[in-house]
TITORRO-484281 format. One record per residue (C-alpha): residue number from 1; x, y, z. Coordinates in steps of 0.001 Angstrom, whole numbers, plus 500000, padded with zeros to 6 digits. Example, Ala and Ser with C-alpha at 12.3 -4.5 7.8 and 13.67 -1.06 7.14 Angstrom:
+------+--------+--------+--------+
| doro |     c1 |     c2 |     c3 |
+------+--------+--------+--------+
|    1 | 512300 | 495500 | 507800 |
|    2 | 513670 | 498940 | 507140 |
+------+--------+--------+--------+
***
This chain:
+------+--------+--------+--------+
| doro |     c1 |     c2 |     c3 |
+------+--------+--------+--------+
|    1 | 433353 | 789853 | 919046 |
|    2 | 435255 | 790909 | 921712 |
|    3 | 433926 | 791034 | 925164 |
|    4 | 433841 | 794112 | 927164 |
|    5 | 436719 | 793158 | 929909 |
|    6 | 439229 | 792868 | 926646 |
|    7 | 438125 | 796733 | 925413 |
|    8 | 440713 | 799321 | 927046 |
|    9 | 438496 | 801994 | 926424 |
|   10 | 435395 | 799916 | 928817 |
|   11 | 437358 | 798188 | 931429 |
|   12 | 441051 | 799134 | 931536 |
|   13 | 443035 | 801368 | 933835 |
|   14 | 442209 | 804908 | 932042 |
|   15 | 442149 | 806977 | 934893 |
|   16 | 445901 | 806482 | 935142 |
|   17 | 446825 | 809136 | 932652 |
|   18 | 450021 | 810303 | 934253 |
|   19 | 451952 | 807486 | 935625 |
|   20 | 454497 | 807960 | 938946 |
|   21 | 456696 | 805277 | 938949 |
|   22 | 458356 | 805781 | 942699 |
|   23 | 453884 | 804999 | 943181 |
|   24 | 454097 | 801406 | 944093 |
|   25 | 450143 | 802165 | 943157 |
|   26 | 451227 | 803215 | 939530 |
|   27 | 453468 | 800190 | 939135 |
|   28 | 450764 | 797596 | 940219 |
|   29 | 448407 | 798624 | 937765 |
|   30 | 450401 | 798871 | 934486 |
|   31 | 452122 | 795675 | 935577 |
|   32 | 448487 | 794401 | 935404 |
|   33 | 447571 | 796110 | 932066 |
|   34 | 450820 | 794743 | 930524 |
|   35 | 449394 | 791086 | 931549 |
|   36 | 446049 | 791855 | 930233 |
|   37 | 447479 | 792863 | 927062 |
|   38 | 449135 | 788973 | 926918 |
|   39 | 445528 | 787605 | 927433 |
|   40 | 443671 | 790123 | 925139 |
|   41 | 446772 | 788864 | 922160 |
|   42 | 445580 | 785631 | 922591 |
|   43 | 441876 | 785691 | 922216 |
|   44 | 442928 | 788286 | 919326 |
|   45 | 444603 | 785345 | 917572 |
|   46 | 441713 | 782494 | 918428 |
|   47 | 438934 | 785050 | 917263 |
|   48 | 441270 | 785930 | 914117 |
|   49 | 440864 | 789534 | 914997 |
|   50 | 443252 | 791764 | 912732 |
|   51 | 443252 | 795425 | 912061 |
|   52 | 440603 | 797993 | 913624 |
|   53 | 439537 | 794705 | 915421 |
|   54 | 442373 | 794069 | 917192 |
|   55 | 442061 | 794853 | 920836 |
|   56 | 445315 | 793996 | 922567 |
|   57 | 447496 | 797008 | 921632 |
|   58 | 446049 | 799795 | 923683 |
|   59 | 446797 | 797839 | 926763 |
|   60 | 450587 | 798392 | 926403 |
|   61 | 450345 | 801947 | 924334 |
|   62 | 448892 | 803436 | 926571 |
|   63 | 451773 | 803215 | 928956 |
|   64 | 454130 | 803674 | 925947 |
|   65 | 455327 | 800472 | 925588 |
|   66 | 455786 | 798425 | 922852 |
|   67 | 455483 | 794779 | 921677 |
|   68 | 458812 | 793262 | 920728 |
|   69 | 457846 | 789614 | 921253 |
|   70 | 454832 | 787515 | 921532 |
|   71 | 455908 | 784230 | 923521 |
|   72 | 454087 | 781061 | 922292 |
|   73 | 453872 | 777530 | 923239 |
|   74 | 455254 | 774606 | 921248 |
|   75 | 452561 | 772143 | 921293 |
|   76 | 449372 | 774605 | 920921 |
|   77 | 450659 | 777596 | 919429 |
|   78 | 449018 | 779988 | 921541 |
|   79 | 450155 | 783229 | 923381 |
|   80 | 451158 | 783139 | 926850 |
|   81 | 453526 | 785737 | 927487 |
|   82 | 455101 | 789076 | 925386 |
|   83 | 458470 | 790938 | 926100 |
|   84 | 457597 | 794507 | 926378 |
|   85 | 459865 | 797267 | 925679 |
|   86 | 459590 | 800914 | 926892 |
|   87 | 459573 | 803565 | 923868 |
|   88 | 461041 | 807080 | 924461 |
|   89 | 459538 | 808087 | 921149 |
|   90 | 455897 | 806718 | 922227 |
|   91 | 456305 | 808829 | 925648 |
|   92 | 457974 | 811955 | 923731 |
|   93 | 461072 | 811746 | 926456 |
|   94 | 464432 | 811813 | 925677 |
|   95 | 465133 | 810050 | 928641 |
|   96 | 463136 | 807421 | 930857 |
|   97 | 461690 | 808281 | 934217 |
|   98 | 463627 | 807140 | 937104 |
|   99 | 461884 | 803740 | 938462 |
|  100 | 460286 | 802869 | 934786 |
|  101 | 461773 | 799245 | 933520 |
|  102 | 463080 | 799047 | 930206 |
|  103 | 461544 | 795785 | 929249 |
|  104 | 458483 | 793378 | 931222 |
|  105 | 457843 | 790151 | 930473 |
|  106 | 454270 | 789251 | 931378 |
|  107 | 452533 | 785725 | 931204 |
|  108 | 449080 | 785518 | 931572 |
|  109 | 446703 | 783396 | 933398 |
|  110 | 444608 | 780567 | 931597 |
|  111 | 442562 | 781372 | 929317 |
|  112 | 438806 | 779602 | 929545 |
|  113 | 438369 | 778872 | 925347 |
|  114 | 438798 | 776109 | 923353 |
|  115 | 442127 | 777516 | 921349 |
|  116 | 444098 | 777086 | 924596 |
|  117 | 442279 | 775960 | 928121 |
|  118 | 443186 | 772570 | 927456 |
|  119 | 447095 | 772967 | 927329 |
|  120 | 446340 | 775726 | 929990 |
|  121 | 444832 | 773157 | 932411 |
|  122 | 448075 | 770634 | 931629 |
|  123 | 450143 | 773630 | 932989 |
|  124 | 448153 | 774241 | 936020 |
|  125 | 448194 | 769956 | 936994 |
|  126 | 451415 | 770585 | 936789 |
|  127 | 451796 | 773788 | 939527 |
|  128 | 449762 | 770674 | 941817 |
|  129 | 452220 | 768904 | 941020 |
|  130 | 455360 | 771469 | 941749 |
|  131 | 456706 | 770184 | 938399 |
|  132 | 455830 | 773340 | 936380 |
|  133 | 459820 | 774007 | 936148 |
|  134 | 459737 | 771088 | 933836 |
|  135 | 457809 | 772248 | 930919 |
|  136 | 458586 | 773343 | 927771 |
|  137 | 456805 | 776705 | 928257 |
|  138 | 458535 | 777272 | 931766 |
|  139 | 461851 | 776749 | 929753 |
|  140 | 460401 | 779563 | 926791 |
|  141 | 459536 | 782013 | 929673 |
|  142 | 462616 | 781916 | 931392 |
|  143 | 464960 | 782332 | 928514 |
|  144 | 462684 | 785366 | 927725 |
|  145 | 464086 | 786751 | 930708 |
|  146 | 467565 | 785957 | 930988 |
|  147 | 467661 | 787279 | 927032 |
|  148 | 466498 | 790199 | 928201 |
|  149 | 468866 | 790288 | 931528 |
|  150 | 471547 | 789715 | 929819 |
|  151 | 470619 | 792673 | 927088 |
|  152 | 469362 | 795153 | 929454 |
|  153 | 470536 | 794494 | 932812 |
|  154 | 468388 | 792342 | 935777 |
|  155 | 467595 | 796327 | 937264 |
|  156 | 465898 | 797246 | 933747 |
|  157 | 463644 | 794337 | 933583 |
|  158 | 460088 | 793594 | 935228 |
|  159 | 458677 | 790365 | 935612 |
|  160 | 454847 | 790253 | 935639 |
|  161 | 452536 | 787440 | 935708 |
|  162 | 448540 | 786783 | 936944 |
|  163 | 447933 | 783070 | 938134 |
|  164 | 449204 | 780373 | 936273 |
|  165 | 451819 | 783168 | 934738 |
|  166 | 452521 | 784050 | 938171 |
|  167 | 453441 | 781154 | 939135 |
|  168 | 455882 | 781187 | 935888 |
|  169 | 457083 | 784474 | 937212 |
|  170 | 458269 | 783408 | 940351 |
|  171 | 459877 | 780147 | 939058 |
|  172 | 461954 | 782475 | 936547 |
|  173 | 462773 | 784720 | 939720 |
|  174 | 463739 | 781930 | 941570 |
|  175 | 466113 | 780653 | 939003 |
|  176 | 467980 | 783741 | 938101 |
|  177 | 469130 | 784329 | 941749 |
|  178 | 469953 | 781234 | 942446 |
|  179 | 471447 | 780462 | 939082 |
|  180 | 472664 | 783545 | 938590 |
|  181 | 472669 | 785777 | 941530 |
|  182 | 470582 | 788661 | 940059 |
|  183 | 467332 | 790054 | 941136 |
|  184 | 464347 | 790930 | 938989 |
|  185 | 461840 | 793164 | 940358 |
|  186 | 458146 | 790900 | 939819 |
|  187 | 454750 | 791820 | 939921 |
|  188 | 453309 | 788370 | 940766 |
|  189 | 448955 | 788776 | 940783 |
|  190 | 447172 | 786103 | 942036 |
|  191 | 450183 | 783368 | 942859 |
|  192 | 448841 | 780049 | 943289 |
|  193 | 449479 | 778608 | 946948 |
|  194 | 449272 | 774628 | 947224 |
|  195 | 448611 | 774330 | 950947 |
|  196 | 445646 | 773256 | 953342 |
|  197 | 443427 | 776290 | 953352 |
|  198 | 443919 | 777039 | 956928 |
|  199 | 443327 | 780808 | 956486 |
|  200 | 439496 | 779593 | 956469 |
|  201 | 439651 | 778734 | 960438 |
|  202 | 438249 | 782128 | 962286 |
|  203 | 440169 | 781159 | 965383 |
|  204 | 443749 | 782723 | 965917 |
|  205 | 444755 | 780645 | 968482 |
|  206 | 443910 | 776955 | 966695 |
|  207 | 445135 | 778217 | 963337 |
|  208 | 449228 | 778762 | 964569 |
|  209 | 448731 | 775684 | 966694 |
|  210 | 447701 | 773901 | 963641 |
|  211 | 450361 | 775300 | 961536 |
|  212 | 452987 | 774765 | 964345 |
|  213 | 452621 | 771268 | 964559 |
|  214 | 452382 | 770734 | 960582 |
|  215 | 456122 | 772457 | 960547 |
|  216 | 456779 | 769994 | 963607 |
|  217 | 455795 | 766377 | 961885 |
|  218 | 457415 | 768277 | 958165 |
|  219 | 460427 | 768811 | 960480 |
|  220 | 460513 | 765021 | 961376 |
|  221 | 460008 | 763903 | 958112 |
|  222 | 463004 | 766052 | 956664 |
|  223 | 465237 | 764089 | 959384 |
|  224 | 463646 | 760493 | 958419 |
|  225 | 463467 | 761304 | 954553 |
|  226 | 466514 | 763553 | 953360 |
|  227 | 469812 | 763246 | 953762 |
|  228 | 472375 | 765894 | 955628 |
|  229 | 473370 | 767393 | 952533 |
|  230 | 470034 | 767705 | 950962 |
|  231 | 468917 | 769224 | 954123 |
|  232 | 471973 | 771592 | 954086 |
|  233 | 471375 | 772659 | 950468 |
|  234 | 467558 | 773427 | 950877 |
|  235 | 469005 | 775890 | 953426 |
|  236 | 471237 | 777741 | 951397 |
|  237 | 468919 | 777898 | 948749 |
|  238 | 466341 | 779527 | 951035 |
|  239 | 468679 | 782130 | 952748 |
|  240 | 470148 | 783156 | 949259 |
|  241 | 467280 | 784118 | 948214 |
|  242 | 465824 | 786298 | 951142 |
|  243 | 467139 | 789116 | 949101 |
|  244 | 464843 | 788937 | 946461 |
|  245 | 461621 | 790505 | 946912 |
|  246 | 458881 | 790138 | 944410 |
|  247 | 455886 | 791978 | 944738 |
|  248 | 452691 | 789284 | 945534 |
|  249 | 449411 | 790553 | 945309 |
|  250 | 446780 | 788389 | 946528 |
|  251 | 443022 | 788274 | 947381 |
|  252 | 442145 | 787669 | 950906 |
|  253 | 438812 | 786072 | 949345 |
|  254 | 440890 | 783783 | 946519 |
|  255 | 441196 | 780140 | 948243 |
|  256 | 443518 | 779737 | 945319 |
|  257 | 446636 | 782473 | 946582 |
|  258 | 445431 | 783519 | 949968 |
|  259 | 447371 | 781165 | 951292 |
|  260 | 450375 | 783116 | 951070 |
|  261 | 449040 | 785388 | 954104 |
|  262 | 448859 | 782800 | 956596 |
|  263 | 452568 | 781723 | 955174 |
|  264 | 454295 | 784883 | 956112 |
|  265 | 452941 | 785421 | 958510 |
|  266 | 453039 | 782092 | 960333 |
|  267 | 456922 | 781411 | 959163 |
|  268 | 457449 | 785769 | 960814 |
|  269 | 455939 | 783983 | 964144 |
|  270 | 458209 | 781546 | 963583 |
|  271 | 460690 | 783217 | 963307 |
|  272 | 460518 | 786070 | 966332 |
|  273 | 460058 | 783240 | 968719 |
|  274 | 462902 | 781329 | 967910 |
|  275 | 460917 | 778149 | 966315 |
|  276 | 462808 | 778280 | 963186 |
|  277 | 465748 | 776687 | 964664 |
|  278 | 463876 | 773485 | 966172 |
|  279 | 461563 | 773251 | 962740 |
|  280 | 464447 | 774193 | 960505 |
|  281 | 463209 | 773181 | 956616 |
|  282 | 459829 | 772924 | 958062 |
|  283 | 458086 | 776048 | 956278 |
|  284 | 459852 | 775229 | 953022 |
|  285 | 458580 | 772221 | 951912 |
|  286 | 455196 | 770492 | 951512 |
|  287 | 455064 | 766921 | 952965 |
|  288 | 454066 | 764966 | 949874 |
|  289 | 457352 | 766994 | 948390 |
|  290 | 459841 | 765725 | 951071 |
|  291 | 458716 | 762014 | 950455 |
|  292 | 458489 | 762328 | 946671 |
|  293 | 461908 | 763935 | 946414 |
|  294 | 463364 | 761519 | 949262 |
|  295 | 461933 | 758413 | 946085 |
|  296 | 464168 | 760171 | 943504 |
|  297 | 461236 | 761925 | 941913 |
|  298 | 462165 | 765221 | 940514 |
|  299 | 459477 | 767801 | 942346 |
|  300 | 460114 | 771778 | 943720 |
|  301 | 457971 | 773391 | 945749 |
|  302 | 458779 | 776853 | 944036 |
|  303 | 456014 | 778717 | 945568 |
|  304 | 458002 | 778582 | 948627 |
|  305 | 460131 | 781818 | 949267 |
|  306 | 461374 | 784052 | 952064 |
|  307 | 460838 | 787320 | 951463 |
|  308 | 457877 | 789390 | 949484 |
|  309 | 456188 | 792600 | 949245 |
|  310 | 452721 | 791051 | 950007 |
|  311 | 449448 | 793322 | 949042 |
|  312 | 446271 | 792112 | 949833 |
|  313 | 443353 | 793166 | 948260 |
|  314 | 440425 | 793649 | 950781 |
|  315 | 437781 | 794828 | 948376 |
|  316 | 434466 | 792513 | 948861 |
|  317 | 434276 | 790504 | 945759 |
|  318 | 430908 | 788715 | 944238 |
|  319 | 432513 | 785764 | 942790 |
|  320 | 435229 | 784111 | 941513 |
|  321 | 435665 | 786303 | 938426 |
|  322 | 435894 | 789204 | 940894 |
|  323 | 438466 | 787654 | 943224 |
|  324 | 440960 | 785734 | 941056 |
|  325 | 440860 | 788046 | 938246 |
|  326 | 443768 | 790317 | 936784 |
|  327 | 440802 | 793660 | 937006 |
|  328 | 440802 | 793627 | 940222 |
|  329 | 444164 | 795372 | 940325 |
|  330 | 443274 | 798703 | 939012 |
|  331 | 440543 | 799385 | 940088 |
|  332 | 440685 | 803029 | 941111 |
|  333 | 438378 | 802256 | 944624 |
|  334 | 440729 | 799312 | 945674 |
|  335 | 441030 | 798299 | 949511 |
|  336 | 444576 | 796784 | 949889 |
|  337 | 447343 | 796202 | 953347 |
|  338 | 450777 | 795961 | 952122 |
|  339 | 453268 | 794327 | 954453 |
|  340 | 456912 | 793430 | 953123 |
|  341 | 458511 | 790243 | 954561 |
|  342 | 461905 | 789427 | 954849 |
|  343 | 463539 | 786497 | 956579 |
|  344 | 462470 | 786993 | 960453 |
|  345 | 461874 | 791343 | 959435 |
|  346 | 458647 | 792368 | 959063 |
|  347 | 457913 | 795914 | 957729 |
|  348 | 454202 | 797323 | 957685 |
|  349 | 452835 | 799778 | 955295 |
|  350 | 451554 | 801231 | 958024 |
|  351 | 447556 | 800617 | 957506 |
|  352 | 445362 | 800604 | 954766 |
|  353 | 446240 | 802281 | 950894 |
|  354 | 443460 | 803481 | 948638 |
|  355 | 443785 | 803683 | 945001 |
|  356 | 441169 | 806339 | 944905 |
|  357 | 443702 | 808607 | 947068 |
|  358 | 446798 | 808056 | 944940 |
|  359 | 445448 | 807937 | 941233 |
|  360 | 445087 | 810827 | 939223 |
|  361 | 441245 | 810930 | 937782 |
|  362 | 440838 | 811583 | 934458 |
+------+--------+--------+--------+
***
């Protein structure tokens, strides 16, 4: 039986009835329902739910999109990620809005059930690990996208992803600029950040000195441990892709992503003061990464990138459920600060955004 939090009707985004797509408010939460829809396919396949029993559809219908491929993975055969497509018959437009994609591939987070938490779990050892861009499901999700690239064109297509599919999302970003020099707008919720959880010291002052002198003894490593021309190509790497911006939404409560706040905003201070040229590679890579790499072993850091839209949900939250979840995002009373950063630019919202001001109640 399916549980309330996989019923549209009881816990999805409903109150979005007309959808404004130049309403960066409208985009997060379908982006969101689209990944819900992933997760609610897969515990419709474990629970053998067919029919009137099906739940998963409504998430993407609703929008007016439509299922054109379930993505599965090799060893367990479970769903982790769907290719959307936008339908003009659905909608009952001849033409689509201005700002709507064409197609969004969404992954989905782990799933806690027997049919697929165990080869969930192997996928999220391997995000500790920065070897996610290894596996066999990381290779399925990223040909979903350069398939549909190469169909539709890299400004038609969305990227979305909540956690572990997050993390997926911004792998597959990563690789089609620098592979291919094209940028895919992303919806990334909940991005796992591997880093000491420094955002959890109250005291300004300690925390940059902190991070300072971790980008100081990284810095010295990267001289000891790599090479000139590794050094040199971790550089252009970085810079090329300053121009991609994903959108990273992130719970200032989730120990799991929050790290990204203290990231951009510690490599901005960096930045303005002029640090970045004495630390050089220093906010780029983890430490274990730079002597694991410098022993031949392949490892990337892929969490790592220069530029975001980064929305931060402010909302008090009662657990863990409530924090890390993909709900959170439409919720139609949300308390989030959006600040986009951009390789030593930093742009502000300009305060705080309110769902409940921008959505249109039904």
């Amino acid at each position: 039986m399916a549980s309330e939090r996989q019923i549209f009707k009881l816990s999805g985004p409903r109150h979005l009835t007309t959808v404004d797509w130049s309403d960066p408010d409208h985009s997060r939460c379908v982006a969101a329902s689209l990944v819900q829809g992933v997760v609610v396919q897969e515990r419709d396949r474990q629970e053998n739910r067919q029919g009137t029993d099906a739940q998963a559809e409504i998430w993407w219908s609703f929008f007016k999109f439509k299922l054109i491929q379930p993505l599965y993975d090799s060893a367990d055969g479970s769903i982790f990620g769907s290719v959307y497509k936008w339908s003009k018959k659905a909608a009952g437009l001849s033409l689509r809005p201005a700002g709507a994609p064409k197609i969004v591939v969404a992954f989905r987070g782990t799933v806690k059930t027997r049919g697929s938490l165990a080869r969930d779990l192997c996928h999220d050892l391997q995000i500790l690990t920065n070897r996610l861009h290894t596996t066999a499901r990381f290779h399925t999700a990223f040909e979903a996208v350069k398939t549909s690239v190469d169909k539709y064109g890299s400004e038609n297509v969305w990227i979305a992803g909540h956690s572990l599919g997050a993390a997926m999302g911004i792998l597959a970003g990563r690789k089609m600029v620098e592979e291919k020099g094209l940028f895919v707008q992303a919806h990334l919720f909940n991005p796992p950040f591997i880093s000491s959880p420094l955002e959890k010291i109250n005291n300004e002052k300690i925390k940059r000195g902190l991070n300072f002198a971790g980008n100081l003894v990284k810095a010295g490593l990267a001289m000891v441990l790599q090479d000139k021309h590794a050094q040199i190509e971790a550089q252009r790497t970085f810079s090329v892709l300053h121009r991609w911006v994903p959108c990273l939404y992130v719970n200032a409560k989730d120990d799991l992503c929050s790290g990204y706040v203290g990231y951009f905003r510690n490599l901005t201070a960096m930045q303005q003061s002029g640090a970045s040229d004495i630390v050089g590679l220093a906010p780029q890579q983890p430490i274990w990464v730079m002597v694991v790499s410098a022993f031949g072993k392949e490892a990337k850091a892929g969490h790592l990138i220069p530029s975001a839209r980064l929305t931060v949900n402010l909302s008090p939250g009662s657990d863990f459920q409530a924090v890390h979840g993909i709900h959170q995002w439409w919720a139609p009373d949300i308390r989030i600060e959006c600040t986009e950063f951009r390789l030593g630019a930093e742009k502000t919202s300009g305060g705080l955004l309110t769902g409940q001001r921008k959505f249109a109640i039904a």
